[in-house]
C-alpha positions in Angstrom: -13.9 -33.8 3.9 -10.2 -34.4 5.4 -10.4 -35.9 8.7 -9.4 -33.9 12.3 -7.5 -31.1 11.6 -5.5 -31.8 8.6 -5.0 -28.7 6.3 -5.3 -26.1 9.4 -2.5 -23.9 9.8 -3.0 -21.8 12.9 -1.4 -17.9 12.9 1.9 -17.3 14.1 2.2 -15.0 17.1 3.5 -11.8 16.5 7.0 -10.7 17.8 6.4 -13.7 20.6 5.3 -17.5 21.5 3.7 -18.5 24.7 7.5 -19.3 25.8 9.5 -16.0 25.0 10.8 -16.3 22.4 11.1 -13.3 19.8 13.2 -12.7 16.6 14.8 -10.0 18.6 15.6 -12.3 21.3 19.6 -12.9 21.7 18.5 -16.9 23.0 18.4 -19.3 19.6 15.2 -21.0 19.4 15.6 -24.4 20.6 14.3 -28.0 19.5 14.5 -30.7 21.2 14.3 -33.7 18.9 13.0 -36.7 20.8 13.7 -40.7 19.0 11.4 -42.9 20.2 12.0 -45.8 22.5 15.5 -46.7 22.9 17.5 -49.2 24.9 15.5 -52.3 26.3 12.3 -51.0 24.8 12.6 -51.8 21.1 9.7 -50.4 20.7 7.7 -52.3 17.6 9.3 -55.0 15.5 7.3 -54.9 12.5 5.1 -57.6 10.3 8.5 -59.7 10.5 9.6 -59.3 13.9 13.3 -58.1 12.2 12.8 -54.2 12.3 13.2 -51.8 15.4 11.4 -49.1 15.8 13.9 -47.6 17.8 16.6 -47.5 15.8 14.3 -46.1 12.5 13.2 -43.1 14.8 17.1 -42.6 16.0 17.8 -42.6 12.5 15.6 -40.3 11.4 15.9 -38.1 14.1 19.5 -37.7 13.7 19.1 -36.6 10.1 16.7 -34.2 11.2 19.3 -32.7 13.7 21.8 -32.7 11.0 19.6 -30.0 9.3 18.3 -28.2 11.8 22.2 -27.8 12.8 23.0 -25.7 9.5 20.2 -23.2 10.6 21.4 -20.0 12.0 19.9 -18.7 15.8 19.0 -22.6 16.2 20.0 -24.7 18.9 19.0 -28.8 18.8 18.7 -30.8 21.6 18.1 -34.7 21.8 16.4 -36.7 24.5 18.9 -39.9 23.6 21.6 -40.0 20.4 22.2 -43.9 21.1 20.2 -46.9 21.6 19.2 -46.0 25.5 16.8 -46.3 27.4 15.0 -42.6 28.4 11.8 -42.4 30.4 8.4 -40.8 29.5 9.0 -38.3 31.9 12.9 -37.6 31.7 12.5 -36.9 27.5 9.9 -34.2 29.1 12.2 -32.7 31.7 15.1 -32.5 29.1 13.1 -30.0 27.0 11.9 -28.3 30.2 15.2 -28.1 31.4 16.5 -26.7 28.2 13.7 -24.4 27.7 12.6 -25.8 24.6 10.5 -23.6 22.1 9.5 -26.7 20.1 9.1 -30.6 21.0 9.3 -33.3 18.6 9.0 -37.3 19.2 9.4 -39.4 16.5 8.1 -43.1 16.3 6.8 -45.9 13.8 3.1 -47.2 14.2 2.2 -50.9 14.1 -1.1 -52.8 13.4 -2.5 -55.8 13.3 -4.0 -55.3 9.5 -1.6 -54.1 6.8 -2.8 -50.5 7.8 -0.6 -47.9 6.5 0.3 -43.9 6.2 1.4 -41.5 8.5 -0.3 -39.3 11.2 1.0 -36.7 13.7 -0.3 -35.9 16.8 -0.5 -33.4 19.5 -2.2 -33.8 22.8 -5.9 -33.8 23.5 -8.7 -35.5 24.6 -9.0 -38.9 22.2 -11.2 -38.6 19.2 -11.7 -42.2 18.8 -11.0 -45.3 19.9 -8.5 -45.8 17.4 -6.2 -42.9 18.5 -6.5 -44.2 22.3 -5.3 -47.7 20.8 -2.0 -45.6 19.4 -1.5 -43.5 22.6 -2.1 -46.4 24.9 0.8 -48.2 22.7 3.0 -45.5 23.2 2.0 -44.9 26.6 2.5 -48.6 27.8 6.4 -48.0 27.7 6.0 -46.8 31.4 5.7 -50.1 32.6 9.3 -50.5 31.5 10.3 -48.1 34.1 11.1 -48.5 38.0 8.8 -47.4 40.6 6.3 -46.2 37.7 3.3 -46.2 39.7 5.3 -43.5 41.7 6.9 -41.5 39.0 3.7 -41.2 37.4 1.3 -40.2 40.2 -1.4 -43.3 38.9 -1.4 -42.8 35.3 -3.0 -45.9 34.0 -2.6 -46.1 30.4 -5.2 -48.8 30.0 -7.8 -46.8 30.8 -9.6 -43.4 29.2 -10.5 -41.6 32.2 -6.5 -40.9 33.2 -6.4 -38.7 30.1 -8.7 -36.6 31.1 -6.8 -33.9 32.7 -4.0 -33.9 30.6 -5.0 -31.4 28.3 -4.6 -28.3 30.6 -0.7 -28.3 30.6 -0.4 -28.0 27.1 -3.4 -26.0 26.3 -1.7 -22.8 26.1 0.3 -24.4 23.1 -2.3 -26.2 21.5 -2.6 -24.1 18.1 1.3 -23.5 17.5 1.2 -27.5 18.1 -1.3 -28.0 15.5 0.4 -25.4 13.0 3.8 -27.4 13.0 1.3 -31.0 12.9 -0.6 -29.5 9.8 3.2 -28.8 8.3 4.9 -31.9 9.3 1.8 -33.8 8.1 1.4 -32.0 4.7 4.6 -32.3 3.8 5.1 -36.2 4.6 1.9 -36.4 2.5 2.7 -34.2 -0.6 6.0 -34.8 -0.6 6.4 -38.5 -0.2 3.1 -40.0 -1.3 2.0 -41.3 1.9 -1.6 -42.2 2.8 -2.5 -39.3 5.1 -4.0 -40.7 8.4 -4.1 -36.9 9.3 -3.0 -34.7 12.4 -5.2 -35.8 15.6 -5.1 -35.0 18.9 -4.6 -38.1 21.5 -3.2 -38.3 25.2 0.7 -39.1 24.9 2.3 -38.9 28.0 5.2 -37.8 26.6 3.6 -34.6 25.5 2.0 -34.3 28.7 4.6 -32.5 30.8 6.2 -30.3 28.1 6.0 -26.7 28.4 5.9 -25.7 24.6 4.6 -26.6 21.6 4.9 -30.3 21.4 4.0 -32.7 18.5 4.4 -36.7 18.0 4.8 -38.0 14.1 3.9 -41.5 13.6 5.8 -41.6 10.3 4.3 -45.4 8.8 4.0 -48.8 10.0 6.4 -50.7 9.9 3.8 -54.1 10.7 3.0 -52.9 6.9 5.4 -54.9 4.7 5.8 -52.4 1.8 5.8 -48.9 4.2 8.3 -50.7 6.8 10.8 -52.0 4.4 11.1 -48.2 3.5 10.9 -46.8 7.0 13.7 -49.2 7.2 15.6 -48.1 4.6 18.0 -45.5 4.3 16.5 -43.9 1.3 13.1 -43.9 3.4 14.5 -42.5 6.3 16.8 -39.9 4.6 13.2 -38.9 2.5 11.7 -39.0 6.4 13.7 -36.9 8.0 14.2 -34.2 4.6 10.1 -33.5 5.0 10.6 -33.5 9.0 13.2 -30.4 8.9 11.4 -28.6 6.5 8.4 -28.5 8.0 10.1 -27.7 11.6 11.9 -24.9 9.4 9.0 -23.5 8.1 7.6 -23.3 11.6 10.3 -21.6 12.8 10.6 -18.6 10.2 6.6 -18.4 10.8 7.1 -17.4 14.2 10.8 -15.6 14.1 10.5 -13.7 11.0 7.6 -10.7 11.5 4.5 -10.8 8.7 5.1 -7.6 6.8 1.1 -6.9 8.3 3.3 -6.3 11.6 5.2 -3.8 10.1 4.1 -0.1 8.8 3.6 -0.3 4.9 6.2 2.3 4.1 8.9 0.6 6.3 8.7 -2.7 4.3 7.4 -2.2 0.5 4.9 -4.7 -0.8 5.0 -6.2 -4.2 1.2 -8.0 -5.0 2.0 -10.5 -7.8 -1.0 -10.9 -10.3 -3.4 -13.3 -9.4 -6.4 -14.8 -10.6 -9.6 -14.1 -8.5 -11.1 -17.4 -7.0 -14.5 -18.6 -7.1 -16.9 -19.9 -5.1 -18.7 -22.7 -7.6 -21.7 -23.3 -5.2 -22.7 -22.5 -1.4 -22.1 -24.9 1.9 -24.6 -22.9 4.1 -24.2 -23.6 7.6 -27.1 -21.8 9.4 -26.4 -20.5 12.7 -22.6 -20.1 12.3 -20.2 -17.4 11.1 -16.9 -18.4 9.2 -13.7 -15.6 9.4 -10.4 -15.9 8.4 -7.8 -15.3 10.6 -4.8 -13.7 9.0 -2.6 -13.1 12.0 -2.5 -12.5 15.7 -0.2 -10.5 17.8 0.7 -7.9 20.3 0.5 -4.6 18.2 -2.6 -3.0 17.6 -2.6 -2.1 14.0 -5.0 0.1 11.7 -7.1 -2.7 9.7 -6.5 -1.1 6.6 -5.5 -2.7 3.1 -2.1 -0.9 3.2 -1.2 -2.6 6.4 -2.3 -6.4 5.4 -1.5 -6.3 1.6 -4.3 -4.8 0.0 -7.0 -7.0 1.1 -10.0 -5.3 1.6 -12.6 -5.8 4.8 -9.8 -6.6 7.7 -11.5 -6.7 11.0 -9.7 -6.5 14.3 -10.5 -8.0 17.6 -9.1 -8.4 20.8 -9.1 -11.6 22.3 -6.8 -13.6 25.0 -4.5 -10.7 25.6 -3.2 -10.4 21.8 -5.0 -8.6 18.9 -6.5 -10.4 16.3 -7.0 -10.0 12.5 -9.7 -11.3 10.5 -11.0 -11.2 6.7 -15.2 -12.5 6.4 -18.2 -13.0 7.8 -20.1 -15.6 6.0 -22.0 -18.8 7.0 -21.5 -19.8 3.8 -17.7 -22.3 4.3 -17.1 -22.4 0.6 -17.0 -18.5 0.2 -14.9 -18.7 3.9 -12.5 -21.3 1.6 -12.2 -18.8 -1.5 -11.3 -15.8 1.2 -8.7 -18.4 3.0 -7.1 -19.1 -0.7 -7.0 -15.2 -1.0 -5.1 -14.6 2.1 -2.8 -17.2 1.5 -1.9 -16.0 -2.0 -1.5 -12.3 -0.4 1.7 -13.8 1.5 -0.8 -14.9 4.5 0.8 -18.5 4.4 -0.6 -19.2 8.0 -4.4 -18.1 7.6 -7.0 -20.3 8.4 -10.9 -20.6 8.9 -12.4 -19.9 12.4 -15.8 -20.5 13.6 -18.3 -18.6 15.6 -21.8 -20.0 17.1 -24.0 -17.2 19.2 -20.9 -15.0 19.6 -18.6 -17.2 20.5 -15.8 -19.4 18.8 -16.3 -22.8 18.5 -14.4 -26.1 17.0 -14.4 -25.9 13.7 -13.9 -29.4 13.0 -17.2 -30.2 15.2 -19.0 -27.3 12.9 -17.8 -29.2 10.1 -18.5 -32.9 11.1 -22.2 -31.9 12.7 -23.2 -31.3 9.2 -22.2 -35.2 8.3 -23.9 -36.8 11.4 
């Protein structure tokens, strides 16, 4: 089974994000692209001690920009463009300030093994021990700034219990982060033959005090010898920064460009390619639990019917945290919940994914899933 997360894409809202924004909105959506460490703080150096991490992540971020640029209704913004030094808590305020719809920070990881692959974050409660190791790495820049202890109200990034209330700022955001985490991550993976260390959910300051979707790529290690002399390379950061932008891209027409299920059939006309039906080989019973497949979420209430989600059949609708929801299944069975996801998604549904329900309510997948291992 693929570790935390990886492989969930989360549905875009409907006509809106948690932030405003709307396809009809006269505003361009706005990133703000954030390179890691800058200035004084180096950041890592690599198995050599020759590479900077700061400069890799300028690098790639400014190739990002450059094709985010070219994209029509879309602002970028960057937290630094040269080798400066920008605080935790300033490259947060610079996307507050601009009223960012999307935050990205871009870094290199580092180990003391030749551990290698790439893994992207957004912010939660650690998983592991491992993930507090990388936040507490990223975290420790802090103590480069003045008055620190001030500035940041007794964080401590040595210890575990100073994360613990750093979830509720960016819950509200939590599954549009994860959506453009699952792309960003799939794509590095795919695309560029990386070991996938898989998207995870850690407490990074730096996604602490943003109010939007917020994600933080740890694109390789460059304390790896073969994956840093690439991140170091041009070629590696051109290939970097090309997966980057088309996963942020992908992410932006998910949530700017309405599903045609948000539009009335005869307004929009719907052309079902042939397709093969898929399978189930065997069952994955999980007793106690229900399995759906959410197709999309939004502010309209629509008429479940096949004409107005592509002809698939059995579309339930609920109404939950102020938005209308739209699901396909009821099974306990997560292989037949798998075969109904693959449906959806070759019905045009590129964002569906598999919830869970325990006793009526929803739970954590990924604890469903990983209950059955212990």
């Amino acid at each position: 089974m693929r570790n935390f997360f990886v492989g969930i894409l989360v549905s875009f809202i409907g006509f809106f994000t948690m932030n405003g924004y709307s396809q009809k909105s006269d505003r361009p959506f706005i990133v703000v692209l954030d390179a890691g460490h800058g200035g004084h703080d180096s950041g890592n150096t690599g198995f050599n001690g020759k590479y900077k991490e700061s400069d890799i992540a300028l690098s790639i971020v400014l190739k990002v920009g450059e094709v985010l640029e070219k994209m029509p209704n879309v602002k970028v913004v960057y937290t630094r463009k040269s080798d400066v030094f920008i605080g935790l808590r300033e490259r947060a305020a610079i996307a507050n300030k601009n009223h960012a719809d999307l935050f990205v920070s871009v870094h290199c990881n580092a180990h003391k093994s030749q551990a290698h692959g790439a893994e992207t974050f957004v912010l939660g409660l650690h998983k592991n021990q491992a993930n507090f190791e990388v936040a507490k790495r990223e975290n420790e820049v802090i103590y480069l700034e003045e008055n620190y202890e001030e500035k940041y109200e007794g964080f401590d990034p040595q210890s575990p219990d100073s994360f613990i209330g750093m979830m509720l700022m960016q819950e509200a955001y939590l599954e549009q982060s994860i959506l453009l985490a699952s792309l960003v991550q799939e794509n590095i993976v795919k695309n560029l033959k990386v070991v996938d260390r898989s998207v995870k959910q850690a407490g990074f300051w730096v996604l602490h005090n943003t109010y939007m979707p917020s994600v933080l790529i740890e694109t390789g290690f460059l304390t790896n010898a073969k994956e840093g002399a690439y991140l170091n390379s041009k070629k590696g950061q051109s290939d970097m920064a090309r997966e980057i932008a088309k996963a942020i891209q992908t992410y932006i027409s998910s949530i700017t460009i309405s599903d045609v299920s948000f539009i009335p059939n005869h307004e929009v006309p719907v052309t079902l390619e042939h397709e093969e039906p898929v399978k189930a080989t065997e069952k994955d019973i999980y007793e106690g639990v229900v399995f759906k497949v959410q197709l999309a979420a939004g502010s309209r209430k629509l008429n479940p019917t096949p004409s107005n989600f592509k002809g698939l059949q059995g579309v339930t609708r609920e109404s939950e945290d102020n938005l209308y929801k739209y699901y396909i299944g009821n099974t306990s069975d997560y292989n037949e919940a798998q075969v109904l996801r693959t449906e959806a998604h070759q019905k045009g549904f590129n964002t569906a994914y598999i919830v869970a329900y325990k006793d009526g309510k929803r739970v954590d997948l990924t604890k469903i899933l990983e209950s059955k291992n212990k």
